[in-house]
N, CA, C and O atoms as a Tinker XYZ file with bonds, in Angstrom:
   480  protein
     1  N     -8.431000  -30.202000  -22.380000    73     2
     2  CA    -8.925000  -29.875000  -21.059000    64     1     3
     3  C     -7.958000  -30.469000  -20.052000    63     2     4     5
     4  O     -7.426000  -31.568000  -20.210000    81     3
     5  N     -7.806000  -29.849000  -19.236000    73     3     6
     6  CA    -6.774000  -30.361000  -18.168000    64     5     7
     7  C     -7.073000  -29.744000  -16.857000    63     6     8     9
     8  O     -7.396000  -28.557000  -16.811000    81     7
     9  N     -6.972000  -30.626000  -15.552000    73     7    10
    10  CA    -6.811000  -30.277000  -14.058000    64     9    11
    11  C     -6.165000  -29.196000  -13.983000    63    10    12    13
    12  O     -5.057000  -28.918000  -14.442000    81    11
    13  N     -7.608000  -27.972000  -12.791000    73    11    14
    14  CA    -6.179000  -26.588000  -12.337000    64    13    15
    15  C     -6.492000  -27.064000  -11.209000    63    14    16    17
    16  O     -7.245000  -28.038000  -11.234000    81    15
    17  N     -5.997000  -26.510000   -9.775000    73    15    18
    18  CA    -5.491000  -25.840000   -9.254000    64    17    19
    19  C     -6.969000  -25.589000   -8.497000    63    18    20    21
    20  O     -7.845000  -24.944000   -9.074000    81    19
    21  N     -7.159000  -26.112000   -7.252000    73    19    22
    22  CA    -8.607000  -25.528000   -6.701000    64    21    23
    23  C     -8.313000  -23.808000   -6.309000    63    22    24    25
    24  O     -9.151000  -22.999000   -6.707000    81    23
    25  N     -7.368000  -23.417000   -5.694000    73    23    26
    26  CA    -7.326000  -22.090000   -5.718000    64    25    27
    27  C     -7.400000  -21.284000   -6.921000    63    26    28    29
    28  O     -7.992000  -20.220000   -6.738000    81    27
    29  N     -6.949000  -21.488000   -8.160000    73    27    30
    30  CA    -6.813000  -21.105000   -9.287000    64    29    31
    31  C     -8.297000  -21.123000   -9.645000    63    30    32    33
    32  O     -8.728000  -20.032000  -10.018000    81    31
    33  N     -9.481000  -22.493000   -9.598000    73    31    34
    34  CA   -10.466000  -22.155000   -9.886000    64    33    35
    35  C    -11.459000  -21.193000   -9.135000    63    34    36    37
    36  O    -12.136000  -20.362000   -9.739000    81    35
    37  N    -11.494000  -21.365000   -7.791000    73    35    38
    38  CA   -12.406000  -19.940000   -6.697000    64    37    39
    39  C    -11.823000  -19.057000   -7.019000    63    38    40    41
    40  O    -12.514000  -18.096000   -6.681000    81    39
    41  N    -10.534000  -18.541000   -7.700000    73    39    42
    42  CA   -10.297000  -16.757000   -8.155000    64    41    43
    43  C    -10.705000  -16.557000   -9.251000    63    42    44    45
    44  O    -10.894000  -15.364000   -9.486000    81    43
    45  N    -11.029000  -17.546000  -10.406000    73    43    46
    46  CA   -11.819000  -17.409000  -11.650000    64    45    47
    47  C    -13.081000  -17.407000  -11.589000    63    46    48    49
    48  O    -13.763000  -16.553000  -12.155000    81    47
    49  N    -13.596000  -18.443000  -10.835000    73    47    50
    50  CA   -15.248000  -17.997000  -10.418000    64    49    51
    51  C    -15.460000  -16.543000   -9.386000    63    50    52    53
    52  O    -16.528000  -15.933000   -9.452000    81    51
    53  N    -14.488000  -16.133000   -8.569000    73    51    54
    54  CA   -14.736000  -14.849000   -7.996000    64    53    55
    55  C    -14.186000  -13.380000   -9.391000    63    54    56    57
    56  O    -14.611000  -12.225000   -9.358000    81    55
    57  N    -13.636000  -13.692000   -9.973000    73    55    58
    58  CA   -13.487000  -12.813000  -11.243000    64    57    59
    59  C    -14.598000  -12.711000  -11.978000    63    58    60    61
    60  O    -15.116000  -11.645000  -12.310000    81    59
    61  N    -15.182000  -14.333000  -12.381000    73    59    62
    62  CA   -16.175000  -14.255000  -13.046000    64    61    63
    63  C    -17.781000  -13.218000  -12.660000    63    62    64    65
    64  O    -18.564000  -12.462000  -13.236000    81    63
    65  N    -17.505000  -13.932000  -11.087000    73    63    66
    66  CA   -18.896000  -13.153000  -10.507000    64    65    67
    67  C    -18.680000  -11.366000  -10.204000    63    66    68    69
    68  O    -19.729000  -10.765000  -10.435000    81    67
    69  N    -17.836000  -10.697000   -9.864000    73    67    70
    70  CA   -16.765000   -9.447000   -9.573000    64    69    71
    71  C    -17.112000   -8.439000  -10.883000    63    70    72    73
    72  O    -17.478000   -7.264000  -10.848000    81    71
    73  N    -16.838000   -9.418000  -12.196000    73    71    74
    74  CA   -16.498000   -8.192000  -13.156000    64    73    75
    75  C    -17.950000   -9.132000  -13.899000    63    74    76    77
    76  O    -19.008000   -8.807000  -13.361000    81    75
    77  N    -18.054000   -9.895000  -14.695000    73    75    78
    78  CA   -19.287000   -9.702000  -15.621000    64    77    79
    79  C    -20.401000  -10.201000  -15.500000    63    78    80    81
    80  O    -21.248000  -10.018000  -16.373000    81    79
    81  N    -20.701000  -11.075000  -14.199000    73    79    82
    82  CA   -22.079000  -11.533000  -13.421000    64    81    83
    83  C    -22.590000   -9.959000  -12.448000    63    82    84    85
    84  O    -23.727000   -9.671000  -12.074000    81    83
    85  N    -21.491000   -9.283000  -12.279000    73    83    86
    86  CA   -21.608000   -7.815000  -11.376000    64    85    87
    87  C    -22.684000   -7.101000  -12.830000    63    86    88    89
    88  O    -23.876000   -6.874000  -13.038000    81    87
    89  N    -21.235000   -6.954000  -13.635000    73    87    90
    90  CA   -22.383000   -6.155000  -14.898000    64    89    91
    91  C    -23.360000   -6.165000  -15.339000    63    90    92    93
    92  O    -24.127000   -5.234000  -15.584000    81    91
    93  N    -23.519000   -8.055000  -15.614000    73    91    94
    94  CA   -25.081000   -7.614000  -16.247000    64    93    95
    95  C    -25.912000   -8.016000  -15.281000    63    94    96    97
    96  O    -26.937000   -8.479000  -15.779000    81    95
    97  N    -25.912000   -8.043000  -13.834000    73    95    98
    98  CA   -27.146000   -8.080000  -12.916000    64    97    99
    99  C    -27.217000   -6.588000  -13.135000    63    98   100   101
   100  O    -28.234000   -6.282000  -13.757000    81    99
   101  N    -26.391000   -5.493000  -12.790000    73    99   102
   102  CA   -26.433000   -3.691000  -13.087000    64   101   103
   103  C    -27.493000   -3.686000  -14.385000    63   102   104   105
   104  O    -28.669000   -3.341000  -14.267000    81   103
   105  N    -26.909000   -4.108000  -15.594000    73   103   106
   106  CA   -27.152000   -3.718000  -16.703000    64   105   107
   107  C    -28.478000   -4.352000  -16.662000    63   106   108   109
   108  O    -29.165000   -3.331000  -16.641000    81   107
   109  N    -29.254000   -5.253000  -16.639000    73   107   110
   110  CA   -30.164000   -5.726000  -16.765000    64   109   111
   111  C    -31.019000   -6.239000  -16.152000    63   110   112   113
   112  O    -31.902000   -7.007000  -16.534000    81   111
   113  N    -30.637000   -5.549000  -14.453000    73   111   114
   114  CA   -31.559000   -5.400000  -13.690000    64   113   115
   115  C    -31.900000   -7.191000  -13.377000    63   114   116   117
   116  O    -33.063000   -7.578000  -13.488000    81   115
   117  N    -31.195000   -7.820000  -13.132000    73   115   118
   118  CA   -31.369000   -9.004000  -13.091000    64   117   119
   119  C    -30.576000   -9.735000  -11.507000    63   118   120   121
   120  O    -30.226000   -8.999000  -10.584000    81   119
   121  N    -30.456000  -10.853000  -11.478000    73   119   122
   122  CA   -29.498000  -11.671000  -10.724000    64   121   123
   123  C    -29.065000  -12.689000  -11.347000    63   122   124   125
   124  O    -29.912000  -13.557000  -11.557000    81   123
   125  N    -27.882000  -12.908000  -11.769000    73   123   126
   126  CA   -27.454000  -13.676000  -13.643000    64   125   127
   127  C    -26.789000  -15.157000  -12.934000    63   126   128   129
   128  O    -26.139000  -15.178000  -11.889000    81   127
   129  N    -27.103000  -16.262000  -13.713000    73   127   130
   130  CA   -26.456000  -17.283000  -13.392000    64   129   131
   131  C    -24.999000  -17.227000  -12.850000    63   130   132   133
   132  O    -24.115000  -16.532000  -13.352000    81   131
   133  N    -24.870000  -17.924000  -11.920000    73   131   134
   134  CA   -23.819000  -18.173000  -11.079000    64   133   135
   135  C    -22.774000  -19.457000  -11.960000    63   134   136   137
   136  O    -21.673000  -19.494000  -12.509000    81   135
   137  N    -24.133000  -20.576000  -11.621000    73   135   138
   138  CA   -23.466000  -21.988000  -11.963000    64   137   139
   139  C    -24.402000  -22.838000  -12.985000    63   138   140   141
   140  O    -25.411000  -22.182000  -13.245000    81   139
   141  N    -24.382000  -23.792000  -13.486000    73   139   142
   142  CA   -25.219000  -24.933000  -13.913000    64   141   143
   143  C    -25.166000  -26.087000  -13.377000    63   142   144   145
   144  O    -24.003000  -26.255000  -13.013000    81   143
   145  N    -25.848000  -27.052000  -13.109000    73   143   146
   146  CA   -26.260000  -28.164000  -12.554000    64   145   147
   147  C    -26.621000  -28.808000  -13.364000    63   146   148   149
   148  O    -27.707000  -28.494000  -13.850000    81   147
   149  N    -25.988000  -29.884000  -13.855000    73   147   150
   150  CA   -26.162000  -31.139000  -14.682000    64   149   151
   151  C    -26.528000  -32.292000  -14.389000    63   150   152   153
   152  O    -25.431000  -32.836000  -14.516000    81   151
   153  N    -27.320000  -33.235000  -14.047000    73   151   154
   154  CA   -27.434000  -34.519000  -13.270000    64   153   155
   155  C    -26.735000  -35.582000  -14.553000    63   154   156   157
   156  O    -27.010000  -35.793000  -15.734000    81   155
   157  N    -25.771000  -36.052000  -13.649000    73   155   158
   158  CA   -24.624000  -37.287000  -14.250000    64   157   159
   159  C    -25.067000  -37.922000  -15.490000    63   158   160   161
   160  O    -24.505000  -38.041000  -16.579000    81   159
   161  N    -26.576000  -38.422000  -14.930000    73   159   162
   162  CA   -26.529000  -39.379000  -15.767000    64   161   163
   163  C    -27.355000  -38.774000  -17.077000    63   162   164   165
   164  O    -27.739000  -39.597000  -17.908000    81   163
   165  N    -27.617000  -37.490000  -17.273000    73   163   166
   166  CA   -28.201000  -36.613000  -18.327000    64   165   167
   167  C    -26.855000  -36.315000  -19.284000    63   166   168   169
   168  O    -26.927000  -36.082000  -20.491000    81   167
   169  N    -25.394000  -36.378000  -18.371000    73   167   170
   170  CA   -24.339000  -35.479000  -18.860000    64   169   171
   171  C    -23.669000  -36.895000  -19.741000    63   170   172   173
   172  O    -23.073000  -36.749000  -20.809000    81   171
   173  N    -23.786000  -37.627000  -19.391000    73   171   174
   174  CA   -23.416000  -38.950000  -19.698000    64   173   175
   175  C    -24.395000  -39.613000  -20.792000    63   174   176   177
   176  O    -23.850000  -40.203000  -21.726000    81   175
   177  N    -25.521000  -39.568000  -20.754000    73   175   178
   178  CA   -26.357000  -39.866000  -22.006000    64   177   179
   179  C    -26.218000  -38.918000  -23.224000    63   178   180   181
   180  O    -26.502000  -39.306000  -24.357000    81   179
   181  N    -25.834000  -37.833000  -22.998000    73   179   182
   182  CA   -25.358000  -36.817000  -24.186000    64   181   183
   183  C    -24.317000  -37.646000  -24.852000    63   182   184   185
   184  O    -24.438000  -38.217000  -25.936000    81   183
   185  N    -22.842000  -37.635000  -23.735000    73   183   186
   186  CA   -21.622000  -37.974000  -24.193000    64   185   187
   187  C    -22.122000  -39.309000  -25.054000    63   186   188   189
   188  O    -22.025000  -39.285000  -26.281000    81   187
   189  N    -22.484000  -40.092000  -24.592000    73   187   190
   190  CA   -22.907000  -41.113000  -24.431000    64   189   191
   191  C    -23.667000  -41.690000  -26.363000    63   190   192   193
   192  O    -23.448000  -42.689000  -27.048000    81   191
   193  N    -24.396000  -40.675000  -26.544000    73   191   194
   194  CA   -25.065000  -40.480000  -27.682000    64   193   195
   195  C    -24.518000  -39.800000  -29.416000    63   194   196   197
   196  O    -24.898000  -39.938000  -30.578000    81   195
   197  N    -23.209000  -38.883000  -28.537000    73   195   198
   198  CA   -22.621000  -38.428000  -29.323000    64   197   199
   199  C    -22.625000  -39.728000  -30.855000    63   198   200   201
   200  O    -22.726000  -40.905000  -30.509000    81   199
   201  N    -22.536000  -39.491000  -32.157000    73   199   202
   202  CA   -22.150000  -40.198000  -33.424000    64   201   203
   203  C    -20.403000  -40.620000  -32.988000    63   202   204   205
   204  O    -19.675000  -39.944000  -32.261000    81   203
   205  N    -20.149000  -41.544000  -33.475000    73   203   206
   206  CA   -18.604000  -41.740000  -33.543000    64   205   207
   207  C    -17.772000  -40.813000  -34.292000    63   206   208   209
   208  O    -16.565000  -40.806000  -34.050000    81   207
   209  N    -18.339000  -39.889000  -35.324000    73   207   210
   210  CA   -17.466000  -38.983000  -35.555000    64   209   211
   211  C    -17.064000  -37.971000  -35.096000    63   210   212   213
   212  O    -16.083000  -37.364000  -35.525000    81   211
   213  N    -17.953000  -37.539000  -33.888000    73   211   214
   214  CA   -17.957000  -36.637000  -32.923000    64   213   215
   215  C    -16.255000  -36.392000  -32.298000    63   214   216   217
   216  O    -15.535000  -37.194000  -31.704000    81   215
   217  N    -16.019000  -35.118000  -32.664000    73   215   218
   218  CA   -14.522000  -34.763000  -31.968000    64   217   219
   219  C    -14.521000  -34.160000  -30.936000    63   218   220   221
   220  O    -13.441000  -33.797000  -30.470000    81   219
   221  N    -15.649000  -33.894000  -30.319000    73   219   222
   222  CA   -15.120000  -33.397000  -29.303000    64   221   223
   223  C    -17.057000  -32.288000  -28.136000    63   222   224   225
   224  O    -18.183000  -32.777000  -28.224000    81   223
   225  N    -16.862000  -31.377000  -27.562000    73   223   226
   226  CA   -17.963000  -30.922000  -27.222000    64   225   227
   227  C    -17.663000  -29.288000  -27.366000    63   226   228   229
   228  O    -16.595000  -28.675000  -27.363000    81   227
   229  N    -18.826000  -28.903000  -27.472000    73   227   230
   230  CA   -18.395000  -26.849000  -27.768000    64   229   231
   231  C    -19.683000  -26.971000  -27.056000    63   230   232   233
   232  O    -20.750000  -27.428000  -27.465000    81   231
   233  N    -19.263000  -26.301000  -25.519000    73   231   234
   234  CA   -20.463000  -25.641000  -25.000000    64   233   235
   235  C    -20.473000  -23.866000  -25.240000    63   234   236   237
   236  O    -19.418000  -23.256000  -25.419000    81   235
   237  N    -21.234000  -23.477000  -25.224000    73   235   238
   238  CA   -21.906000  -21.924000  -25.930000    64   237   239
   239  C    -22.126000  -21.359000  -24.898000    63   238   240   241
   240  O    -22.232000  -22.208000  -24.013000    81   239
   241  N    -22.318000  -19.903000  -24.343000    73   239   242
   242  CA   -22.476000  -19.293000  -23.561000    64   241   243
   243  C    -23.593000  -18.577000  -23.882000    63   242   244   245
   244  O    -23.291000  -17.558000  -24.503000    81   243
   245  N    -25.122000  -18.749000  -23.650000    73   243   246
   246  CA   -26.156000  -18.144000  -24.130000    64   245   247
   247  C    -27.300000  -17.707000  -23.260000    63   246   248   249
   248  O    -27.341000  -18.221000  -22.142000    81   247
   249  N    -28.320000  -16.768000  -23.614000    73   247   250
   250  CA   -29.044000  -16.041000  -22.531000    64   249   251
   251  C    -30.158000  -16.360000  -23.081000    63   250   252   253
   252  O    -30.272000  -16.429000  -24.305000    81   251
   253  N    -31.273000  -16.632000  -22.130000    73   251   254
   254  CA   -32.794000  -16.762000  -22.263000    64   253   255
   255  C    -32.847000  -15.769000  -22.687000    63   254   256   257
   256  O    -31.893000  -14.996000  -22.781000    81   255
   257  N    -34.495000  -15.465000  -23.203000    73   255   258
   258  CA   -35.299000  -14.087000  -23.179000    64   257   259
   259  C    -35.886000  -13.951000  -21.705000    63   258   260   261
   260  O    -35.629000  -14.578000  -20.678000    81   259
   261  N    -36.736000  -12.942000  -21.962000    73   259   262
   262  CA   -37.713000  -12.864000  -20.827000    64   261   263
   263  C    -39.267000  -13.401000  -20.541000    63   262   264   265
   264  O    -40.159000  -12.993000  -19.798000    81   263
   265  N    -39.159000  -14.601000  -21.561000    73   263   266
   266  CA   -40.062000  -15.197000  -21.498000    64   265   267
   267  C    -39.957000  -16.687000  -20.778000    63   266   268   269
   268  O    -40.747000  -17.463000  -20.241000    81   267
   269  N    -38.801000  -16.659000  -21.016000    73   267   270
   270  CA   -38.209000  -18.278000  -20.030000    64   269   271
   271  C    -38.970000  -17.943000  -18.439000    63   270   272   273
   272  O    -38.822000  -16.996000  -17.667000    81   271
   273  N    -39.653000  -18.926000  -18.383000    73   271   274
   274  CA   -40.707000  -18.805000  -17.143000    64   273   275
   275  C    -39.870000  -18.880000  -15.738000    63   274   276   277
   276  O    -40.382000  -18.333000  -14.761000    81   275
   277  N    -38.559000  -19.558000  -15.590000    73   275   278
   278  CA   -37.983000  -20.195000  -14.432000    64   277   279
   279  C    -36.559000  -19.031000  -14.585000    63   278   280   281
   280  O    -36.074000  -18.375000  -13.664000    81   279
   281  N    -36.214000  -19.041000  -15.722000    73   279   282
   282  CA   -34.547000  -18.142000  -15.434000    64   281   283
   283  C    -34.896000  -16.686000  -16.659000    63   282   284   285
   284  O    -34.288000  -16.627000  -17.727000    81   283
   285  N    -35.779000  -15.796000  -16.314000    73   283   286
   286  CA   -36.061000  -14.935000  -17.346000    64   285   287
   287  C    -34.573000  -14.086000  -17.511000    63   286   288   289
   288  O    -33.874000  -13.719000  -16.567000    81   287
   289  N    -34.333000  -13.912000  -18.722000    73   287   290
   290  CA   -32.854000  -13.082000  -19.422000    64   289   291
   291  C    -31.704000  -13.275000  -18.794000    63   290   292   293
   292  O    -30.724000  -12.530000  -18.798000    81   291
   293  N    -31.939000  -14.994000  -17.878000    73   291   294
   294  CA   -30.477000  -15.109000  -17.360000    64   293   295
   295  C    -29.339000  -15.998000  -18.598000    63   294   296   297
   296  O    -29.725000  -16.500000  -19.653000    81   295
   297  N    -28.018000  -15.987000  -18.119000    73   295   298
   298  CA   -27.582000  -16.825000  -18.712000    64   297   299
   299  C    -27.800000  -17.719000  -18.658000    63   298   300   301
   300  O    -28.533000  -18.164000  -17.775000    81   299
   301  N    -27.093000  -18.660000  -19.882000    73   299   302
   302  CA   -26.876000  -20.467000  -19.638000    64   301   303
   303  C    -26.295000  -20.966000  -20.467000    63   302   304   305
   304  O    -25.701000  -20.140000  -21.161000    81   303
   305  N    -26.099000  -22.426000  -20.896000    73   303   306
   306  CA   -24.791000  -22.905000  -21.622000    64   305   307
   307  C    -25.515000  -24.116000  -22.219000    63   306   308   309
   308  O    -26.127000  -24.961000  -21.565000    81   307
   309  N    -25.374000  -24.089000  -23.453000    73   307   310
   310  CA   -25.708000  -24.782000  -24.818000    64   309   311
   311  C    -24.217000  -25.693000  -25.036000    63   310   312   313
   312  O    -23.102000  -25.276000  -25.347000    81   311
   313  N    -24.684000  -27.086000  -24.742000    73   311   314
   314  CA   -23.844000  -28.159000  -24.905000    64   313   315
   315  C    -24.522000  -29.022000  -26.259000    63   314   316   317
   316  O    -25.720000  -29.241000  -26.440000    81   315
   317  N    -23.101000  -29.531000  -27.349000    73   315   318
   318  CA   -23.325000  -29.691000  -28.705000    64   317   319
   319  C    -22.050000  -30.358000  -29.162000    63   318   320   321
   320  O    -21.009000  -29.823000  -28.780000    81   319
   321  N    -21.933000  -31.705000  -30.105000    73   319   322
   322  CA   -21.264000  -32.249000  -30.358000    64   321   323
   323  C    -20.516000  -31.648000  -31.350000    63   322   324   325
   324  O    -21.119000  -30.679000  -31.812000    81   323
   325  N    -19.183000  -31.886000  -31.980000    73   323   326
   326  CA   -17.995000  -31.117000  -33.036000    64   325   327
   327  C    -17.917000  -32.298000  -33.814000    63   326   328   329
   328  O    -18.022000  -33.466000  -33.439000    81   327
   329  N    -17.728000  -31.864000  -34.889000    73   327   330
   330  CA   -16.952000  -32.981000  -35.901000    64   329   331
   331  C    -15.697000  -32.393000  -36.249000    63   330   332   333
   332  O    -15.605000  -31.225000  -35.871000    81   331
   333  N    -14.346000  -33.007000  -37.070000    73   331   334
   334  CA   -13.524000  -32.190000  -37.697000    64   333   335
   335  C    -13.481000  -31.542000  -38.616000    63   334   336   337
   336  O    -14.170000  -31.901000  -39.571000    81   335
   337  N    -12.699000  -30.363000  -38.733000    73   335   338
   338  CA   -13.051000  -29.539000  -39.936000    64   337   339
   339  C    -11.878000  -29.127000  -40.066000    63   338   340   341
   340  O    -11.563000  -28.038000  -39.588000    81   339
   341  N    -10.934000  -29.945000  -40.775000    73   339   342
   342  CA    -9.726000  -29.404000  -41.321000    64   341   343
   343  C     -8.871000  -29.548000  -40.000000    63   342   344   345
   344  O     -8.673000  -30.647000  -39.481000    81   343
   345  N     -8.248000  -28.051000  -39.359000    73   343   346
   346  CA    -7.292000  -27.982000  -38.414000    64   345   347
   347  C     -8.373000  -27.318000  -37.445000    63   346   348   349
   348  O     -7.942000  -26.616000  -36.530000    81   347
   349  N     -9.819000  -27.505000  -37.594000    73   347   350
   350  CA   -10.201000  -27.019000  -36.280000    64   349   351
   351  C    -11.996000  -28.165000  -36.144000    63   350   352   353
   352  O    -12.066000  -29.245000  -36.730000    81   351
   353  N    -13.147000  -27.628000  -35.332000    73   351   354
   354  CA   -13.738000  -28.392000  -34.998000    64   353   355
   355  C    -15.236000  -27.870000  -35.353000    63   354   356   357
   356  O    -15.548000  -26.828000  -34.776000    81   355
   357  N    -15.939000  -28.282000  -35.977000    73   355   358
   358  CA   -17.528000  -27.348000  -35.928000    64   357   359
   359  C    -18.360000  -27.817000  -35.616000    63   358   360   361
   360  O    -18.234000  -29.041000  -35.606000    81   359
   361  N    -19.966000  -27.193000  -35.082000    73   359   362
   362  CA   -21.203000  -27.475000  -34.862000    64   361   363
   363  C    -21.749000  -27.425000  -35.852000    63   362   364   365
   364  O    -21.278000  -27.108000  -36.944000    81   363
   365  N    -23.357000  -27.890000  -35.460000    73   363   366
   366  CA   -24.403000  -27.587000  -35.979000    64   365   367
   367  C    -24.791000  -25.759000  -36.368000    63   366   368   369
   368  O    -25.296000  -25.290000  -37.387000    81   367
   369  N    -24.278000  -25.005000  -35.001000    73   367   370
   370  CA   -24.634000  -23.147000  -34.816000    64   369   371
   371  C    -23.618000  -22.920000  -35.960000    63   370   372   373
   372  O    -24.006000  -22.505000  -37.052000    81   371
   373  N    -22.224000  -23.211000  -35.694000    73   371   374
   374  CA   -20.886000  -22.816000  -36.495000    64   373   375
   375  C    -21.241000  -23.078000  -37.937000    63   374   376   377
   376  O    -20.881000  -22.256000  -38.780000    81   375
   377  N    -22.034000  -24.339000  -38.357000    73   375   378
   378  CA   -21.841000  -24.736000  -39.512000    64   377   379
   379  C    -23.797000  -24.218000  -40.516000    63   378   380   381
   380  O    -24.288000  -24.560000  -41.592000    81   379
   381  N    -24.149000  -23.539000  -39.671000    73   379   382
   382  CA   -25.660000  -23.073000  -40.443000    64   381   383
   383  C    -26.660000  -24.509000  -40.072000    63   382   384   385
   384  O    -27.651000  -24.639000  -40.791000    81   383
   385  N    -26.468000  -25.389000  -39.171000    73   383   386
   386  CA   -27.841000  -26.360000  -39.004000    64   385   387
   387  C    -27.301000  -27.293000  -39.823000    63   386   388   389
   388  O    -28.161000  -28.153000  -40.010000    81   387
   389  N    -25.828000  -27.672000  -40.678000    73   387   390
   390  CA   -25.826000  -28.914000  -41.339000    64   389   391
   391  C    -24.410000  -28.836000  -40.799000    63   390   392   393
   392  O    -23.836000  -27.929000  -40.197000    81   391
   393  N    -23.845000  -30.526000  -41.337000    73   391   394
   394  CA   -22.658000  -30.915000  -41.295000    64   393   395
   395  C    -22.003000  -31.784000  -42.174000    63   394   396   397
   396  O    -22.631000  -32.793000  -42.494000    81   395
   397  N    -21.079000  -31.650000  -42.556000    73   395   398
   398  CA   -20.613000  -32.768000  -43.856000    64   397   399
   399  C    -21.090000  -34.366000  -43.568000    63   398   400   401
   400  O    -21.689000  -35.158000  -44.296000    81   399
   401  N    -20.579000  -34.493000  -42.230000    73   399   402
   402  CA   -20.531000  -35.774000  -41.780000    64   401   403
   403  C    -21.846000  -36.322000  -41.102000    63   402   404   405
   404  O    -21.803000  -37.297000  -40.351000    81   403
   405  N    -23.211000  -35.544000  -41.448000    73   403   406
   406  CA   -23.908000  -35.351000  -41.248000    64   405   407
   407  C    -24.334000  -34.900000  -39.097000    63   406   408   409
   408  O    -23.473000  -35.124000  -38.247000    81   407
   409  N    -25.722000  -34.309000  -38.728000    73   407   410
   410  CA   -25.748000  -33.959000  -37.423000    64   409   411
   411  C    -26.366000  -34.969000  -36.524000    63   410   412   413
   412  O    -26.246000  -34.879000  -35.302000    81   411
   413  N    -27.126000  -36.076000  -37.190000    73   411   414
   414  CA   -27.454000  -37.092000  -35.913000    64   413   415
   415  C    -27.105000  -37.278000  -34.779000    63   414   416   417
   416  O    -26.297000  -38.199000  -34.661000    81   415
   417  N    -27.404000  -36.743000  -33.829000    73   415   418
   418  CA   -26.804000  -36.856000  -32.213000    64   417   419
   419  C    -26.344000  -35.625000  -31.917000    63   418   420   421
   420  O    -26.171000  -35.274000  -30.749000    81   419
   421  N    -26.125000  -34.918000  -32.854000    73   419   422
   422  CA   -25.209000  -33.475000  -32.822000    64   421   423
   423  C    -25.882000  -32.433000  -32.027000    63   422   424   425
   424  O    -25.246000  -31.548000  -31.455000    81   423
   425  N    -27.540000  -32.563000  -31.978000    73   423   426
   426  CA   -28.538000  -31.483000  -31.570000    64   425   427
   427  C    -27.594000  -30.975000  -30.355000    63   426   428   429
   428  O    -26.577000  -31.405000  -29.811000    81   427
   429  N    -28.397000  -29.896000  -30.205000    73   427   430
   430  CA   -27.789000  -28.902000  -28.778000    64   429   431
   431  C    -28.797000  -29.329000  -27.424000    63   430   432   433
   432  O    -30.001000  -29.575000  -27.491000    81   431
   433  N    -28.325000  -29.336000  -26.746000    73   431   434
   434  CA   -28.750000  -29.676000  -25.272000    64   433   435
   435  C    -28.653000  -28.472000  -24.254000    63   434   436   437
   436  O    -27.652000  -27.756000  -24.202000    81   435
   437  N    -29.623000  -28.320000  -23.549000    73   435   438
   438  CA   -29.730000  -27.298000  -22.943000    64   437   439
   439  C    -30.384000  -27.910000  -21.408000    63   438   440   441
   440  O    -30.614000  -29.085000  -21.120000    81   439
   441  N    -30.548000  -26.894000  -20.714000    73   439   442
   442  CA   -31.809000  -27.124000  -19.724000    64   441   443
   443  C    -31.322000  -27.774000  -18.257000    63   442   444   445
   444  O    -32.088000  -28.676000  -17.917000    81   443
   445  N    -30.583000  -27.611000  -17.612000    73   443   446
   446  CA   -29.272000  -27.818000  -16.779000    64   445   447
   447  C    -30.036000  -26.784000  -15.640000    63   446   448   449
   448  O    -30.630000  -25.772000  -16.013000    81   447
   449  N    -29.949000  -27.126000  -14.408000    73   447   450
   450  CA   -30.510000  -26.182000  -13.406000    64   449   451
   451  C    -29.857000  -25.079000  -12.876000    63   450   452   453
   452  O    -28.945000  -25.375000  -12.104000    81   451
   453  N    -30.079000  -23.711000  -13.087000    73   451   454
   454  CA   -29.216000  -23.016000  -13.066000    64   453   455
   455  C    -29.061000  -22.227000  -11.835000    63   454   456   457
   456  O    -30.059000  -21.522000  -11.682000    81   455
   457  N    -28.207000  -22.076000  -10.911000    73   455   458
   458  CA   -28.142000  -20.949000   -9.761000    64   457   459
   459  C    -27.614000  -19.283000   -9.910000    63   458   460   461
   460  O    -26.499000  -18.841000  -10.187000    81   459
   461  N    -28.371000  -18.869000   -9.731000    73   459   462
   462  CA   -29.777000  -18.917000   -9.163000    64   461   463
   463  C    -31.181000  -19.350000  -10.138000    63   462   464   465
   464  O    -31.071000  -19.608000  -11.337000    81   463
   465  N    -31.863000  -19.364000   -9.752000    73   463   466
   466  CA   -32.745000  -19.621000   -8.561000    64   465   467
   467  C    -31.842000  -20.641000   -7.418000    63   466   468   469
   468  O    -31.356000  -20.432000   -6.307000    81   467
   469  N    -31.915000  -21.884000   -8.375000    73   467   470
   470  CA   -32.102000  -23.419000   -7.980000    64   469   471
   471  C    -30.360000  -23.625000   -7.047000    63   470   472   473
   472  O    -29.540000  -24.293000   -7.677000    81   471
   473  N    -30.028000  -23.227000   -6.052000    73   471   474
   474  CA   -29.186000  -23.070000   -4.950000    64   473   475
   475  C    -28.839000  -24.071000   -4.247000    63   474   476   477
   476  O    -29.756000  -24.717000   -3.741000    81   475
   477  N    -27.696000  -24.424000   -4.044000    73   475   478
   478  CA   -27.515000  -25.667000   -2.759000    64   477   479
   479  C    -26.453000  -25.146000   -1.949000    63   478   480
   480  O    -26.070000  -25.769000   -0.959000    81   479
C-alpha cells in the first residue's frame, strides 16, 4: 500500500461513482454505497487483534440482501485477516472457513457506516 496523489484519488472516486455506483443504482433501482465509515478505534481493535501470524488484511467487496434493515442490497466491505500461503496470502472465505495456521482473530468484520444513508 502506498500514498497517491489527492488528485489521483477524487478522479478514482469520481470514476468509481460515473461508471459502476451509476450502474448498479440503474440496475437495481437503488442508491449504492458511496463510502464506509470506520470509527478509529474499531479499525484499530481489529488490527490490533489480528494473531501474530497474520500477513496482512484482504478487505472484500460485498452486497447486503434486501433484508439488511439500514443499507437494503447496497454495497459494503468485509475486512479479514491473511496468513501466508506459499508466494501469496489467504482468508478464512479463500481458504473454505479453515486455515493451516489456524483462524483465531481471523473472523471477518463488517458493519462500518455506510454513505449513503449515513452522510457528513
Amino acid at each position: 500500500m502506498e500514498q497517491i496523489d489527492l488528485d489521483i484519488a477524487k478522479k478514482m472516486v469520481d470514476n468509481y461513482q460515473e461508471t459502476r455506483k451509476k450502474l448498479i443504482d440503474k440496475t437495481h433501482n437503488i442508491n449504492d454505497t458511496e463510502s464506509i465509515w470506520i470509527p478509529l478505534d474499531h479499525f484499530k481493535s481489529f488490527i490490533n487483534n489480528l494473531p501474530e501470524n497474520a500477513s496482512g488484511v484482504r478487505i472484500y467487496l460485498a452486497a447486503y440482501d434486501d433484508t439488511e434493515p439500514h443499507y437494503p442490497n447496497q454495497t459494503t466491505a468485509i475486512l479479514m485477516g491473511t496468513v501466508s500461503s506459499g508466494d501469496d496470502h489467504t482468508d478464512v472465505i479463500a481458504s473454505d472457513g479453515t486455515l493451516d495456521d489456524g483462524d483465531r482473530g481471523m473472523e471477518p468484520y463488517n458493519k462500518g457506516k455506510a454513505c449513503p444513508p449515513f452522510c457528513s
